[in-house]
VEXLUMNU-145577 format. One record per residue (C-alpha): residue in three letters; x, y, z negated. Coordinates in steps of 0.1 Angstrom, whole numbers, padded with zeros to 4 digits, always signed. Each point is the difference from the previous one (the first is absolute). Last residue first. Example, Ala and Ser with C-alpha at 12.3 -4.5 7.8 and 13.67 -1.06 7.14 Angstrom:
BEGIN
SER+0137-0011-0071ALA-0014-0034-0007
This chain:
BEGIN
UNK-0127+0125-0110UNK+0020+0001+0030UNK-0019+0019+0024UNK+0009+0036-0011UNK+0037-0007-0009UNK+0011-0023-0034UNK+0020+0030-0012UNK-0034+0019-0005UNK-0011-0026-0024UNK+0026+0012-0018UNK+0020-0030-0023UNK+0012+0011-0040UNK+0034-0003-0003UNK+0014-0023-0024UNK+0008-0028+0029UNK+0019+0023+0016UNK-0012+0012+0031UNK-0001-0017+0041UNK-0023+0012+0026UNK-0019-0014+0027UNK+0019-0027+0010UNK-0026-0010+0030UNK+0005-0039+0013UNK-0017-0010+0032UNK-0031-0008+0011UNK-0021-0002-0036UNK+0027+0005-0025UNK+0002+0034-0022UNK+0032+0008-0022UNK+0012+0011-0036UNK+0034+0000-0005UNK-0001+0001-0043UNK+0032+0012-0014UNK+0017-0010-0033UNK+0020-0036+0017UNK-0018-0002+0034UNK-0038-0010-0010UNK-0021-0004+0037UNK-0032+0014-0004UNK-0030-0005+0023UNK-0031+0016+0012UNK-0017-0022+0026UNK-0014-0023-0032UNK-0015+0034-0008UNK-0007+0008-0038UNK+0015+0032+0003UNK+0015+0009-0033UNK+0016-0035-0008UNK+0017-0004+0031UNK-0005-0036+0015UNK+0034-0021-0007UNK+0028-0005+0021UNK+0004-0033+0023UNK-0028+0009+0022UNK+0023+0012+0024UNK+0021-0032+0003UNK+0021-0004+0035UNK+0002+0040+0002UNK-0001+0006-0035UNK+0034-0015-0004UNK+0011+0035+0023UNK-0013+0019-0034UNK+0029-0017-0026UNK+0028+0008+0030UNK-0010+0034+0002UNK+0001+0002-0040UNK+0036-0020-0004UNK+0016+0026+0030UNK-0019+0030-0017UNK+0014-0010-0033UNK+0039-0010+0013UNK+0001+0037+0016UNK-0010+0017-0033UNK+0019-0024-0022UNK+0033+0009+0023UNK-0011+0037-0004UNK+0004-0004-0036UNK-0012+0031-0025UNK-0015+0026+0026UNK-0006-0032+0025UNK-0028-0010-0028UNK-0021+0033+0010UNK+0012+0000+0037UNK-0015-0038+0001UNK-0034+0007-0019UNK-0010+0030+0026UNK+0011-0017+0031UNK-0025-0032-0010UNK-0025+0029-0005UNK+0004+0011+0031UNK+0001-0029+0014UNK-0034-0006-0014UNK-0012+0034+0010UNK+0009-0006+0031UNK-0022-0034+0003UNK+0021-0031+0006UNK-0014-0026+0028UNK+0008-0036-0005UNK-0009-0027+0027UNK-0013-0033-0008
């Protein structure tokens, strides 16, 4: 199944690596290598993560990637959506018009 990322998800993915890059840009690069690598999985098994909580949609998905949540939609391809810490409370708005 194809995977599609949203801007704001790579955004977002961009976001989190210049933020650990500050202390260790070796952890930086190694974290977005180990999170891409954790999403292309989805591809062969993208029912593997779990229903998101706050939605309720089995469409709506959530794939746990040490303290962040990539949260994606499956129905012809694979849509990352967004990815947040797991503390951070989800915006419907991040899920795009359709989505929810």
């Amino acid at each position: 199944m194809k995977i599609v990322w949203s801007p704001l998800a790579l955004e977002r993915v961009e976001d989190t690596a210049r933020y650990i890059a500050e202390d260790n840009p070796d952890v930086a690069i190694r974290w977005v290598e180990d999170l891409f690598a954790a999403v292309e999985r989805l591809a062969d098994f993208p029912k593997s993560g779990r229903m998101v909580p706050e939605v309720g949609s089995p469409r709506i998905r959530e794939l746990m990637f040490g303290t962040y949540r990539v949260i994606y939609s499956t129905k012809d391809q694979i849509d990352i959506l967004t990815v947040r810490r797991s503390s951070q409370l989800l915006r419907m708005s991040e899920l795009g018009d359709d989505e929810a």
